[in-house]
C-alpha positions, 0 to 999 in steps of 0.5 A: 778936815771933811766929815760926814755928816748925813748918809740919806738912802732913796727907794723907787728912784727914776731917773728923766730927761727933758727934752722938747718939753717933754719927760723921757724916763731913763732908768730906774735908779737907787740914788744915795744923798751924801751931806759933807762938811769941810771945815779949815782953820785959819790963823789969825796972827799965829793963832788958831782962833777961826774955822771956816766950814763949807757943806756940800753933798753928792749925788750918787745914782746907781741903775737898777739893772738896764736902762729904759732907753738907749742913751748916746751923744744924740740923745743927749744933745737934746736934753736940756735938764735931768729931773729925778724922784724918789721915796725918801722916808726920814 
């Protein structure tokens, strides 16, 4: 069974490439943080006596509009990571 556990909203999100060393802002973006929890019983000779729970989120973000830069497979080429910050207030 998978449950949600936690629902976490980001404000003032922006979205960077880095490529060259350098931070290229992509977009400005509203990212959702969503934490699961899937957990499984398992029999033990016939019985139902052990759950395994696995938590894993997702990452979910969504543009504010247009993009700050076009982005195509060149440009993408040359990022070799995604950094992104946002306002989370919990």
């Amino acid at each position: 069974m998978q449950t949600l556990i936690k629902a976490i909203e980001a404000e003032r999100g922006e979205l960077f490439a880095v490529r060259d060393g350098q931070r290229v802002l992509l977009a400005k973006v509203m990212p959702h943080i969503r934490i699961y929890e899937h957990e499984t019983s398992v029999p033990i000779l016939g019985e139902t006596c052990y759950a395994v729970k696995i938590r894993s989120f997702s990452l979910i973000i969504c543009p504010d509009g247009d993009t700050a830069r076009k982005v195509d497979v060149d440009f993408l080429r040359d990022v070799r990571r995604f950094d992104l910050a946002a306002d989370i207030s919990r």
